[in-house]
C-alpha positions in Angstrom: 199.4 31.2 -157.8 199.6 29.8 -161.1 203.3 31.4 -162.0 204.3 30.0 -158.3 203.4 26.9 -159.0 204.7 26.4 -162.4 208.6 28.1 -161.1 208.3 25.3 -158.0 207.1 22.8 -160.6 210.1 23.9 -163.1 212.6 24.8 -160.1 211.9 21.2 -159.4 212.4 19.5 -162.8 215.8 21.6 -162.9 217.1 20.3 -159.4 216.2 16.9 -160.1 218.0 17.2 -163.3 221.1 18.3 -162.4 221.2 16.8 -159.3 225.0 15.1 -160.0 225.9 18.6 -160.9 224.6 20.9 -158.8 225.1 18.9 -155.3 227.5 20.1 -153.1 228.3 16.7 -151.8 228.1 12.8 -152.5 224.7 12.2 -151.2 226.2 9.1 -149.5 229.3 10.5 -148.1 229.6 10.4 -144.5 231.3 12.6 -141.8 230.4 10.7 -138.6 232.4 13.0 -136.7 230.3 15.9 -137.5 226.9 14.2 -137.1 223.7 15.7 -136.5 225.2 19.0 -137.1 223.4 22.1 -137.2 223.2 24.1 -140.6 226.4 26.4 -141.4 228.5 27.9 -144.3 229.5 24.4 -145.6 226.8 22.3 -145.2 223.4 25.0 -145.4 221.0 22.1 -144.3 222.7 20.6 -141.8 224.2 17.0 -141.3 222.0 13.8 -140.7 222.4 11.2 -138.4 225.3 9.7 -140.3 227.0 12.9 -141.1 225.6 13.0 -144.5 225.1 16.2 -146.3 221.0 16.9 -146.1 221.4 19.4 -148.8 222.5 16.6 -151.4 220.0 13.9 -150.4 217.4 16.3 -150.5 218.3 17.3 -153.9 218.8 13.6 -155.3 215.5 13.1 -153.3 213.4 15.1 -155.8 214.5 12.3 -158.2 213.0 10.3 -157.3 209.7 12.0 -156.1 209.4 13.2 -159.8 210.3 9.8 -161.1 207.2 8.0 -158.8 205.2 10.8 -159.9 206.0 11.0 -163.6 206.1 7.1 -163.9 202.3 6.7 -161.9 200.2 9.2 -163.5 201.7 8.4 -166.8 200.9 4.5 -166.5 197.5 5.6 -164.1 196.4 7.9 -167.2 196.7 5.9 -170.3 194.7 2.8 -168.8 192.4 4.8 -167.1 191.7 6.5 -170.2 191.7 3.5 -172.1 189.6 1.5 -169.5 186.9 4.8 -169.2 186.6 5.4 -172.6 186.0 2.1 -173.6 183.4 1.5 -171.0 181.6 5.1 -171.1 181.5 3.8 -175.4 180.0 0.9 -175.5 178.0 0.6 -172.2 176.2 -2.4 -171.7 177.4 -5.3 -170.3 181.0 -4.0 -170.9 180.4 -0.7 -168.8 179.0 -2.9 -166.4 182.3 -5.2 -165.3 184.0 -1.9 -165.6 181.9 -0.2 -163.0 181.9 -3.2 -160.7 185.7 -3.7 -160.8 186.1 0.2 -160.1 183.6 0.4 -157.5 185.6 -2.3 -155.9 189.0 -1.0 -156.2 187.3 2.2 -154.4 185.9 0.7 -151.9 189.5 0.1 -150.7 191.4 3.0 -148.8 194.0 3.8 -151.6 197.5 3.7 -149.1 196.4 0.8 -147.4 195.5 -1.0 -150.5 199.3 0.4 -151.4 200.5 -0.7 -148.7 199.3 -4.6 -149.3 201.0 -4.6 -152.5 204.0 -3.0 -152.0 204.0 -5.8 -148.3 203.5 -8.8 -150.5 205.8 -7.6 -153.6 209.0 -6.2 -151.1 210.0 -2.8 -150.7 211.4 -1.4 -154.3 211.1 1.6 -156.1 209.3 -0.1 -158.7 207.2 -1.9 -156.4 205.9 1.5 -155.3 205.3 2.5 -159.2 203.7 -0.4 -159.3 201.4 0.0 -156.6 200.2 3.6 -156.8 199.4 2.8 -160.6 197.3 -0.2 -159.9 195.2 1.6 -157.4 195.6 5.3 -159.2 194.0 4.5 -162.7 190.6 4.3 -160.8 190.2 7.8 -160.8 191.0 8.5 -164.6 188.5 6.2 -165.7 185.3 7.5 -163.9 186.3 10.5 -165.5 187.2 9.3 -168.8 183.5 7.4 -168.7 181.3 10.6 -167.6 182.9 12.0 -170.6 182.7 8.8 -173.2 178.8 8.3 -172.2 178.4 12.3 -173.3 180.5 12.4 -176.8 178.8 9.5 -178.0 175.6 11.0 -177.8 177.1 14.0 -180.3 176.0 14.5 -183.7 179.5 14.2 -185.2 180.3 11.2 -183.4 176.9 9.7 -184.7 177.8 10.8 -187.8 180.8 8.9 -187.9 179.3 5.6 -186.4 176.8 6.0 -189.3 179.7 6.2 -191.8 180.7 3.0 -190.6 184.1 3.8 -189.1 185.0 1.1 -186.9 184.6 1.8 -183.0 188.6 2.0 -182.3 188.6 5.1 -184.8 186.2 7.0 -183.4 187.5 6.1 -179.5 191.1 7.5 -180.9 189.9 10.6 -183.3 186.6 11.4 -181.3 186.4 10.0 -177.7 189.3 10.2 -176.3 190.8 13.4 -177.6 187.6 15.2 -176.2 188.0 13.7 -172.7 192.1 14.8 -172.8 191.4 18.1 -170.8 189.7 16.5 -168.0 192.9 14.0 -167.6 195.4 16.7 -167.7 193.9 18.6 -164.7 193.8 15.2 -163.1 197.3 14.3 -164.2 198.5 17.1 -162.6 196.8 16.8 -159.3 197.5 12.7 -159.5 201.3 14.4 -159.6 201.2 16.1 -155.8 199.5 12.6 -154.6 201.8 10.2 -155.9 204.7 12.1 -154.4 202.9 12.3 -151.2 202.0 8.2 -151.4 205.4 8.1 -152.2 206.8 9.4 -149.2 204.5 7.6 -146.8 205.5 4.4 -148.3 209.0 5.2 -147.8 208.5 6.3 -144.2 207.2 3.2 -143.6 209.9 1.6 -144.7 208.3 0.2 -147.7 209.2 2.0 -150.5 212.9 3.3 -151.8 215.3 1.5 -149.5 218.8 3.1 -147.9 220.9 4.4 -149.4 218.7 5.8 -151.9 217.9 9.3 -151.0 214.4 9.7 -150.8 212.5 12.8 -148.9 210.1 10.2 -147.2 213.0 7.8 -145.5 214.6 11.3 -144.3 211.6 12.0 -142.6 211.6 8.4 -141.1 215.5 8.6 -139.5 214.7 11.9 -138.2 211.7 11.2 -136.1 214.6 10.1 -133.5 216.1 13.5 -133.7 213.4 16.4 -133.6 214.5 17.7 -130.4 217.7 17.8 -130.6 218.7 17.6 -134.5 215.1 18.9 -135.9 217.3 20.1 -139.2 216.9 16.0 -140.5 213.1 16.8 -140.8 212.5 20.3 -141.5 214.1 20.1 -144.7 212.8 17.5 -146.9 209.1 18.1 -144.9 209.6 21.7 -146.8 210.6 20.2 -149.8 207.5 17.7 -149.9 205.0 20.6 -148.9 206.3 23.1 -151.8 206.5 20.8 -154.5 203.2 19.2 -153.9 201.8 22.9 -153.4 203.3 23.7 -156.8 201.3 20.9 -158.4 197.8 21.9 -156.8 198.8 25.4 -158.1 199.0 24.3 -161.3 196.2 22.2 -161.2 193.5 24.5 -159.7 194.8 26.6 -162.3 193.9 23.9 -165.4 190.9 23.5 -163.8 189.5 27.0 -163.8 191.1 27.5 -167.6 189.4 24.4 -169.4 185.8 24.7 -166.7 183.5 27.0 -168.9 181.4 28.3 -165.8 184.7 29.5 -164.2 186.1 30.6 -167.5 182.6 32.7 -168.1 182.9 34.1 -164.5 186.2 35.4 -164.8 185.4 36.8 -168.3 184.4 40.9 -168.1 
C-alpha cells in the first residue's frame, strides 16, 4: 500500500506539473457542437457540458488540489507547531488561553466553520487557503502539546534549562525537532483532507471560481448530467478518490514506521 500510495502521490506531483505540457487540449477550449460527448479516441474522457475537453481540466485540476493542499498543511503545520509547542513548554497560564482557544475552534464543525469564512471573505482560491488553514492548525497543536508537556520533563532538556539557555533555544534544538515525526504523519493525512475540503468548497460554489479547472466545480456542473452524460462526474470523482487514497497510504504507512508498538510488532 505504501509503494501505491507514494506512485499516486508522485504520478500526481508529475501531472500537476506538466500540466501545460502534457494536456491534450486548452482546458478552456470549447466545442459546443460536440457537447456532452461520450469518451472516444480524441477526447478519452469525454466532453463536458460546454464541449470542453475533461481530460485537460482534470489534469490542470490536480493543480490546484496539490496547491490547496501543499499551501494548508504547510501554513496549518508551522503555527500549529509553533502554537503547541509553545503552550505544551511553558504551561501555565499560557497553556491555558491556548487550550481554551483550541477547544473552541473544535467545538466548531471544521467545513461549516470553512464555509463562514470563505461566505463572508468571497469565493477565491485564496480565500479557501485561507480558511482550511485557520481552522486546520487546531489539530497540529494538540499534537505538538502532548509532545512539548513530555520532552520537557527529559533529562537533556532539564539539563539545558539548567545551563541557562534561553527558552526559544531549547523549543528550536529540543522541543520541536522531537515532536517533527508526529506532524509529518499528520501533514500527510492533513494533505487527503484539504483536497477533499477543497472540493466541497468548490461544489458549493465557494471556492475556485469558473473558468479555473478544479475537480470539485466538475463535480458541481455534472450533477445535471449523470443520467445522461455521467462521464462529467466519474472522472474527476476518480481522480479525487485516488489521490486522497494515495495520501492515507502514505500516511498509515508513517504512522506505523515512526509508532514503536507497531514498529516492535512487525519486527521478527
Amino acid at each position: 500500500m505504501a509503494r501505491a500510495g507514494a506512485f499516486i502521490v508522485g504520478l500526481a506531483a508529475l501531472v500537476a506539473l506538466t500540466a501545460s505540457w502534457i494536456a491534450p487540449y486548452d482546458p478552456a477550449a470549447q466545442a459546443l457542437a460536440l457537447r456532452l460527448q461520450g469518451p472516444t479516441a480524441a477526447h478519452l474522457f469525454g466532453l463536458d457540458e460546454l464541449g470542453r475537453d475533461i481530460l485537460s481540466r482534470v489534469i490542470y485540476g490536480a493543480r490546484v488540489s496539490l496547491f490547496v493542499g501543499v499551501s494548508v498543511v504547510s501554513v496549518s503545520s508551522i503555527v500549529g507547531t509553533v502554537v503547541g509547542a509553545t503552550a505544551g513548554y511553558f504551561r501555565g497560564w499560557i497553556d491555558d488561553g491556548i487550550s481554551r482557544l483550541i477547544d473552541v475552534l473544535m467545538a466548531f464543525p471544521g467545513i461549516l466553520l470553512a464555509i463562514a469564512l470563505v461566505a463572508v471573505l468571497g469565493p477565491s482560491l485564496g480565500n479557501v487557503v485561507l480558511a482550511l488553514s485557520t481552522i486546520g492548525w487546531v489539530g497540529y497543536a494538540r499534537l505538538v502539546r502532548g509532545v512539548a508537556m513530555r520532552t520537557r520533563e527529559l533529562d537533556y532538556v532539564q539539563a539545558a534549562r539548567a545551563l541557562g539557555a534561553r527558552p526559544a533555544r531549547i523549543l528550536a534544538r529540543h522541543v520541536i525537532p522531537t515532536a517533527l515525526p508526529t506532524v509529518a504523519v499528520q501533514a500527510t493525512l492533513g494533505m487527503a483532507g484539504a483536497i477533499i475540503a477543497e472540493a466541497a468548497l468548490s461544489f458549493l460554489g465557494l471556492g475556485v471560481q469558473p473558468p479555473t479547472p478544479s475537480w470539485g466545480t466538475m463535480l458541481d456542473a455534472g450533477r445535471s448530467h449523470l443520467f445522461d452524460a455521467p462521464h462529467l462526474t466519474i472522472f474527476p470523482g476518480l481522480s479525487i478518490a485516488l489521490l486522497v487514497l494515495g495520501f492515507n497510504f502514505l500516511g498509515d504507512r508513517l504512522r506505523d514506521r515512526i509508532d514503536p508498538r507497531t514498529a516492535r510488532e512487525s519486527t521478527p
